[in-house]
C-alpha positions as a printed Julia matrix, in Angstrom:
408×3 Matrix{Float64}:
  16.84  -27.19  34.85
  19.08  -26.31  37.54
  21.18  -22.37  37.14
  22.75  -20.54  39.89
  22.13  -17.0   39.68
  24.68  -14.58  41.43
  24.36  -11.25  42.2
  27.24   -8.81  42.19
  26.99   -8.52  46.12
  27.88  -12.02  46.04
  24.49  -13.46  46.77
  23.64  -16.69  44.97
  19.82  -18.36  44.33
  20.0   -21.4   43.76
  17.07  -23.79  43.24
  17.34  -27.56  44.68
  15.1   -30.62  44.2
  14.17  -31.25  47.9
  13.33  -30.65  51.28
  16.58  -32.56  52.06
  18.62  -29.65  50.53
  17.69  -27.86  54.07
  18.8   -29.35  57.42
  15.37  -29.09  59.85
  17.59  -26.35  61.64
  18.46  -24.2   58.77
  14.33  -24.52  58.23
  13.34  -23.36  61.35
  15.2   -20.4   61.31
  12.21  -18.59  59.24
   9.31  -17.22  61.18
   6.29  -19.06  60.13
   8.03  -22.72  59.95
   8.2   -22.97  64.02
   5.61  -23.43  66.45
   7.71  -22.49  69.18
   9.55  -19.52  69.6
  11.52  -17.99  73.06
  10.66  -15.64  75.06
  12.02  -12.29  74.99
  12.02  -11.87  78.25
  13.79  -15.79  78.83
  15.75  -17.44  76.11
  14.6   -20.52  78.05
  10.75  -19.83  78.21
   9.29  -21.42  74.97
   5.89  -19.92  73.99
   3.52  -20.71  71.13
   4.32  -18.93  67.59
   1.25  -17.32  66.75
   2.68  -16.59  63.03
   3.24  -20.12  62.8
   1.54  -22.13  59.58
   1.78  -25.79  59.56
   2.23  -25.96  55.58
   5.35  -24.64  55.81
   6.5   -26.81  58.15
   9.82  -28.69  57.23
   7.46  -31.73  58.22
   4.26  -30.99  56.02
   6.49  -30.06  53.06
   8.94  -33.11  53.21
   6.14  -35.47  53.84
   4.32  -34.28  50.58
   7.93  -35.2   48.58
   8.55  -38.47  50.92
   5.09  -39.72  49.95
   5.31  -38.76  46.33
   2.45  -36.75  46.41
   4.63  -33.96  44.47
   7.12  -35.55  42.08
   8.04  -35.46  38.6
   5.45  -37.91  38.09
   2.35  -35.9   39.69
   3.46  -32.62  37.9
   4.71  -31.19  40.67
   8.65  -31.0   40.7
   9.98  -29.88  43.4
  12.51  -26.67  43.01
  12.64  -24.89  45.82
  14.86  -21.89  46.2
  17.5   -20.67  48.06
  19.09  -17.21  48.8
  22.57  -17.51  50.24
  26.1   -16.26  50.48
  28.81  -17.41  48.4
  29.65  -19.29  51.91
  26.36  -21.41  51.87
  24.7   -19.2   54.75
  21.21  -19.35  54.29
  19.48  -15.91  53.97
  15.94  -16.53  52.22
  14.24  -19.36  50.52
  10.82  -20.42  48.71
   9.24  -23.62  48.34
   8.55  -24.09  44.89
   8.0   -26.23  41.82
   8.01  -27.09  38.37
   4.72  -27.42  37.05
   3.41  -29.47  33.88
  -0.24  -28.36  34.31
  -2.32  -26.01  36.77
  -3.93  -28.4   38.71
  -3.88  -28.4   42.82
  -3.21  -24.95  42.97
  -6.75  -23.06  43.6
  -5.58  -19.97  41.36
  -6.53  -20.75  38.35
  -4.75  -19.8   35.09
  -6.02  -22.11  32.68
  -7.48  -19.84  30.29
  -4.21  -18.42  30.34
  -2.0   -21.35  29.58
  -4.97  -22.14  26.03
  -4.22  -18.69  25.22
  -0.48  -18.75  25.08
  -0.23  -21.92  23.47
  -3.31  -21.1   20.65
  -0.67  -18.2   19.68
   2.72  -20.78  19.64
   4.12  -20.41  22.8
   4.62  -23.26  25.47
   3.25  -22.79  28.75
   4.58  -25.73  30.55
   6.7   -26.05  32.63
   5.93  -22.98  34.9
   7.25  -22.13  38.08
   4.63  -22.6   41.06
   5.64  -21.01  44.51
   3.35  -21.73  46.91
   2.04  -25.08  49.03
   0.74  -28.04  46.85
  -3.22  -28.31  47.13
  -3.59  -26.31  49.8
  -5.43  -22.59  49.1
  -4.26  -21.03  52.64
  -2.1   -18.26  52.5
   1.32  -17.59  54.5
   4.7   -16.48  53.42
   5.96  -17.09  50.38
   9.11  -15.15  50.53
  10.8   -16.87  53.64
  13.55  -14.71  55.35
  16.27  -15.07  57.98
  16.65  -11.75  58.83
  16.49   -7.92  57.15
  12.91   -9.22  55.44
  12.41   -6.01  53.32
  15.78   -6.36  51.92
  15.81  -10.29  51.45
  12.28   -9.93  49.59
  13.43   -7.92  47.12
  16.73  -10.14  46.31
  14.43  -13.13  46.17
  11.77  -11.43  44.38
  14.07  -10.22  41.98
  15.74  -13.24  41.95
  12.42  -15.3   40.83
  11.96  -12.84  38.28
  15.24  -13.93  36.81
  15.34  -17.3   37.69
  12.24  -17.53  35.03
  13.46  -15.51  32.45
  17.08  -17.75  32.34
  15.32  -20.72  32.14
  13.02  -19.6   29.68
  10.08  -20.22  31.49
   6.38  -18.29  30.68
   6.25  -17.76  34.2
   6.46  -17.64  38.09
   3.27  -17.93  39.93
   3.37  -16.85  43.62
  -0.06  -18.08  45.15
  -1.7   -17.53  48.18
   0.97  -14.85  49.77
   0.84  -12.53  52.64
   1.05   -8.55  52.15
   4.82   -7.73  52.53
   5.41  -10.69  49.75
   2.76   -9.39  47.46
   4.44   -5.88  47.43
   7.94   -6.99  47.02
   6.71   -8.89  44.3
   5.04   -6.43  42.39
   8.08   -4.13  42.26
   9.94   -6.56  40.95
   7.76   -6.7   38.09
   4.93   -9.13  39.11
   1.42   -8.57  38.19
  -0.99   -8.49  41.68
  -4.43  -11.06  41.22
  -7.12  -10.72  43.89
  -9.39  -13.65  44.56
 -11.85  -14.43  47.57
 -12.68  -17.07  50.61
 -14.63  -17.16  53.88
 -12.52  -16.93  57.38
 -14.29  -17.14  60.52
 -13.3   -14.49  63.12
 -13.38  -15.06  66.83
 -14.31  -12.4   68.4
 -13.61  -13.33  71.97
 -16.31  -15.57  71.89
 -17.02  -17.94  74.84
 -19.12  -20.65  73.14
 -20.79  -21.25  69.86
 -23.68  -19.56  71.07
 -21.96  -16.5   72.32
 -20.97  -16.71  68.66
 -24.62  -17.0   67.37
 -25.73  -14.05  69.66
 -23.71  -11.37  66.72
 -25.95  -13.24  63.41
 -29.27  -11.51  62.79
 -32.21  -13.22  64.55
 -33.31  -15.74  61.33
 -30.37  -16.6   60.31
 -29.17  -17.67  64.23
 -32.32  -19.89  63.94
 -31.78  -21.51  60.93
 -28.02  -22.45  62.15
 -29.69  -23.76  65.39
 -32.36  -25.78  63.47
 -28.99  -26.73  60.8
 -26.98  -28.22  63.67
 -29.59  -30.31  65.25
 -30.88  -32.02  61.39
 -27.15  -32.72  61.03
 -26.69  -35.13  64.27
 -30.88  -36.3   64.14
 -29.18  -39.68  62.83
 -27.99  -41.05  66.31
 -24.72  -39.02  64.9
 -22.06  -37.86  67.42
 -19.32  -35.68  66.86
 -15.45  -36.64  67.78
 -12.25  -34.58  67.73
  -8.82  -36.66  67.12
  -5.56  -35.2   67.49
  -1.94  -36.12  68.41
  -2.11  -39.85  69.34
  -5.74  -40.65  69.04
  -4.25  -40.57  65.27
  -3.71  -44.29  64.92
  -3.07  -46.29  61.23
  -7.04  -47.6   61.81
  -8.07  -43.8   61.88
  -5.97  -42.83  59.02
  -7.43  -45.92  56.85
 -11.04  -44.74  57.68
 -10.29  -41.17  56.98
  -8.69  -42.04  53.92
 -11.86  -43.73  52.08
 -13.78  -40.72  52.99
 -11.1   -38.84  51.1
 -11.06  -41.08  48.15
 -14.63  -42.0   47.76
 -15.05  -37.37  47.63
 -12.56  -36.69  46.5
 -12.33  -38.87  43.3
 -15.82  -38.02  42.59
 -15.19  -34.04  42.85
 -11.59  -33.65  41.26
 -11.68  -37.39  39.28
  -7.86  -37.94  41.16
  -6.88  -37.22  44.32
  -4.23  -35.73  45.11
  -2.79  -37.16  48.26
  -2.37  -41.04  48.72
  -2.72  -43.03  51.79
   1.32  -42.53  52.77
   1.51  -39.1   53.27
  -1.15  -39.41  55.82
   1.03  -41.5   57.62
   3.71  -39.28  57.53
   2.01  -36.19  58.5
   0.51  -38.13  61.5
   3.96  -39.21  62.5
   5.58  -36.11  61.79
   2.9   -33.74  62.81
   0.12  -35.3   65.02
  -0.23  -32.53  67.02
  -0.76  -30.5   64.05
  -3.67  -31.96  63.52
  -7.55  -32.08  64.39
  -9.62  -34.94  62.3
 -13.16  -34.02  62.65
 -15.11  -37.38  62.68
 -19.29  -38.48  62.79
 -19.65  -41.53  64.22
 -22.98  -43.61  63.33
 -23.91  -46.45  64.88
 -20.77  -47.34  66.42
 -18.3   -46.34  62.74
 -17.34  -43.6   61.63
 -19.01  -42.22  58.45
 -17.31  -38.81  57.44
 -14.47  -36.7   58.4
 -12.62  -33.56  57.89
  -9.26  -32.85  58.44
  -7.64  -29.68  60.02
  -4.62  -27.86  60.57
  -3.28  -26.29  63.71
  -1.65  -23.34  63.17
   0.06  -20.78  66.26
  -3.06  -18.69  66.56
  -5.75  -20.31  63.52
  -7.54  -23.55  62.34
  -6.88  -24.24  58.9
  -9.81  -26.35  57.71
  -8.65  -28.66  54.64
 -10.52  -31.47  52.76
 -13.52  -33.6   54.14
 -15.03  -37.21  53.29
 -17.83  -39.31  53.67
 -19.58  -42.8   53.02
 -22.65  -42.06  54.0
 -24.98  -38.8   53.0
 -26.62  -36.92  55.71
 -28.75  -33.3   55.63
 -25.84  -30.42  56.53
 -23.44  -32.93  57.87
 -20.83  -31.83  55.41
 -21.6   -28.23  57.02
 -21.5   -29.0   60.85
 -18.68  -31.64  60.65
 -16.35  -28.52  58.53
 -17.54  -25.77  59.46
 -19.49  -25.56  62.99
 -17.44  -28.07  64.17
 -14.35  -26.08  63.24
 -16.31  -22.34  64.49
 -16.55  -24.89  68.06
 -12.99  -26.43  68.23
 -11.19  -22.42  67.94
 -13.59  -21.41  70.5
 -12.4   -24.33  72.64
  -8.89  -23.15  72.07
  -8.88  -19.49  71.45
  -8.17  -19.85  68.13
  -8.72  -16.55  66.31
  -9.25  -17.19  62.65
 -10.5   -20.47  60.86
  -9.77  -20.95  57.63
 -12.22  -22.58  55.59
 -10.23  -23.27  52.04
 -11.15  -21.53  48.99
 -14.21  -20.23  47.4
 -17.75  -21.15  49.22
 -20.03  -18.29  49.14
 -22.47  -20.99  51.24
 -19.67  -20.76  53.81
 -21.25  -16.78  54.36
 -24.63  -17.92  56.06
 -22.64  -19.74  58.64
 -20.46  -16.96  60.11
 -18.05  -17.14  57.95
 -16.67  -13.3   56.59
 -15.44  -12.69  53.15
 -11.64  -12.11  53.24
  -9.03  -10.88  49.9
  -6.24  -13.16  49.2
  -3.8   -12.15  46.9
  -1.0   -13.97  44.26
   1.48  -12.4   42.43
   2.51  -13.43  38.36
   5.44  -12.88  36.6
   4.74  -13.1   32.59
   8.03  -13.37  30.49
   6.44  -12.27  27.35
   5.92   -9.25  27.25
   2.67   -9.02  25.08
   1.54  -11.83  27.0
   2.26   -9.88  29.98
   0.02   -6.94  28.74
  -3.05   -9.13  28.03
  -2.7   -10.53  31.6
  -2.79   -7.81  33.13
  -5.28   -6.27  31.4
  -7.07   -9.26  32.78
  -6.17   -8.75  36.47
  -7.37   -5.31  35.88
 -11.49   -6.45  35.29
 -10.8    -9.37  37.73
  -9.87   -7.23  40.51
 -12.6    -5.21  39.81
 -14.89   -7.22  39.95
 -13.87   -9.04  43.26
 -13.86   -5.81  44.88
 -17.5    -5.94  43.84
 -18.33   -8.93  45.16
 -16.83   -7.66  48.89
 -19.15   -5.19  48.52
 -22.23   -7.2   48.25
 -20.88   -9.85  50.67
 -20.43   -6.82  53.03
 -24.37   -5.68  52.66
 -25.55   -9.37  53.12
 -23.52  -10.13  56.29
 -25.5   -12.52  58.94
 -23.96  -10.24  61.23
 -25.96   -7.96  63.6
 -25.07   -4.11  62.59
 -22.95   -4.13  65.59
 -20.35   -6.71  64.42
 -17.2    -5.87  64.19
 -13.52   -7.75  63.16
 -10.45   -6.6   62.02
């Protein structure tokens, strides 16, 4: 399904079927990819990114097709996107794929695809533009330069793209504010969904942290944290070279033994941990309990340039709140260790509010080719957003937080 589209300012999208289509270099030239960038004070002084998100990473993205995680085979096909000049120069791009169901995406539009069908249309394939399994937003839209203009020719772009191909649509999940709006005026309906970040606020130490909940519920996280480890169970962090194939191999039958009990197949296979840990190492933070001299459980996280992006967990063995201190204490303790400002916890988890962790919007864009379709859907967003703006509002009058709190 491959069609260049071309613009009469001589601008050309054109979609390709892997990461290999980009040179690392050409990659790196968007903002997020990089977790370096130079000073502007001293092209030679390299400082930390602090926009930078490891998923879109020309190393987390190729690793996912390298391991066949995302392949014709898994549903996932890849198509990413390219905005360029008749010359080749690279000007915007978007990973993307061609999707034959809606699974591993954490936006859900199931209900959707029934309904379409139950009145003759197909559904499948659809365009997915956004990082396989992972529910943590960043851009979408990825830009060289001029991003407000470059949006809107790749916005624009998608939106045609999908009708040429006669696809029911492009779904643009998990995208940051300037995507979101370029998106819409290109004809894309706005969706609003929900998840729990954790803010630090400065804090010192976890209990610096604790000293901004309300007085029971910094108890009951104090009594939580010591049931969790009453086991003889210790707590390590593994990162960069502590990441050996031994680790991965443990970590990995936490992952399949959860994670083939909660979603029946799991997505990612044994390879691509390999990969990342090759590729990435440094990237990463495996959160491990150790019992009587093995490890029991884990929980892997992502290092981005100023947030911890908390992913998927495991275990073999069952414990009272371990799956909460090993995910999400742990996680509240490493970004305090390392001035991390935000943790990510993945999607949904209104348990994840009692622990410290504030409800935040993220937002995904739709374009619907048919255009009854189109007006059903959004009458659709309409009551959804709606109602998640109701559900800030009670999250917001049964904060843990002490009146005083305050984040951005």
């Amino acid at each position: 399904m491959h069609k260049d589209a071309e613009e009469e300012t001589g601008i050309i999208l054109r979609n390709v079927s892997s990461m290999q289509s980009f040179s690392p270099d050409e990659w790196a030239l968007f903002a997020e990819t990089g977790k370096q960038t130079a000073s502007l004070s001293d092209d030679d002084n390299l400082q930390i990114n602090k926009s930078y998100n490891p998923f879109l990473s020309y190393a987390y993205l190729s690793a996912l097709e390298d391991s066949g995680c995302v392949s014709e085979e898994t549903g996932w096909l890849p198509c990413h996107l390219r905005l360029e000049t008749q010359q080749g120069r690279l000007l915007a791009a978007a990973p993307a794929y061609l999707k034959s169901h809606s699974q591993g995406e954490y936006v859900f539009d199931h209900g959707w695809a029934e309904a379409f069908e139950r009145a003759g249309g197909q559904y499948y394939p659809k365009l997915q533009l956004g990082i396989p399994f992972t529910p943590a937003t960043g851009a979408r839209l990825l830009t060289t330069d001029l991003p407000a203009a470059q949006r809107a020719l790749l916005s624009g772009a998608i939106a045609q793209f999908t009708d040429h191909n006669q696809l029911s649509s492009a779904h643009v999940t998990f995208a940051e504010t300037a995507d979101i709006q370029a998106l819409i005026e290109a004809g894309f309906l706005h969706r609003k969904d929900q998840q729990f970040h954790f803010k630090n606020n400065g804090f010192q130490d976890y209990n610096d942290f604790l000293e901004e909940l309300i007085s029971r519920k910094r108890k009951a996280l104090k009594r939580e944290r010591r049931e969790a480890l009453s086991n003889g169970i210790s707590i390590d962090w593994l990162t960069g070279k502590d990441l050996t194939e031994d680790i991965w191999d443990q970590f990995f039958a936490f992952y399949m033994d959860t994670g083939s009990r909660k979603w029946g197949r799991p997505y990612l296979n044994r390879e691509f941990y390999s990969l990342i840990g090759q590729r990435m190492g440094d990237d990463i933070v495996l959160i491990m309990a150790k019992r009587d001299g093995r490890y029991i459980a884990g929980a892997i996280n992502f290092i981005g340039g100023d947030r911890l992006f908390g992913r998927h967990w495991g275990c073999i063995e069952d414990h009272p709140f371990l799956h909460f201190e090993v995910c999400y204490h742990q996680a509240i303790d490493y970004a305090i260790a390392h001035k991390l400002s935000v943790v990510e916890a993945g999607a949904q988890g209104e348990h994840k509010l009692a622990r410290g962790y504030e409800p935040v919007t993220t937002h995904s864009a739709h374009y619907i080719s048919h255009p009854a379709f189109r007006d059903a859907v959004a009458q659709y967003l309409r009551r959804e957003i709606s109602e998640v703006d109701m559900n800030n509002s009670y999250y917001a009058e049964h904060s843990p937080f002490r009146k005083f709190h305050q984040t951005d």
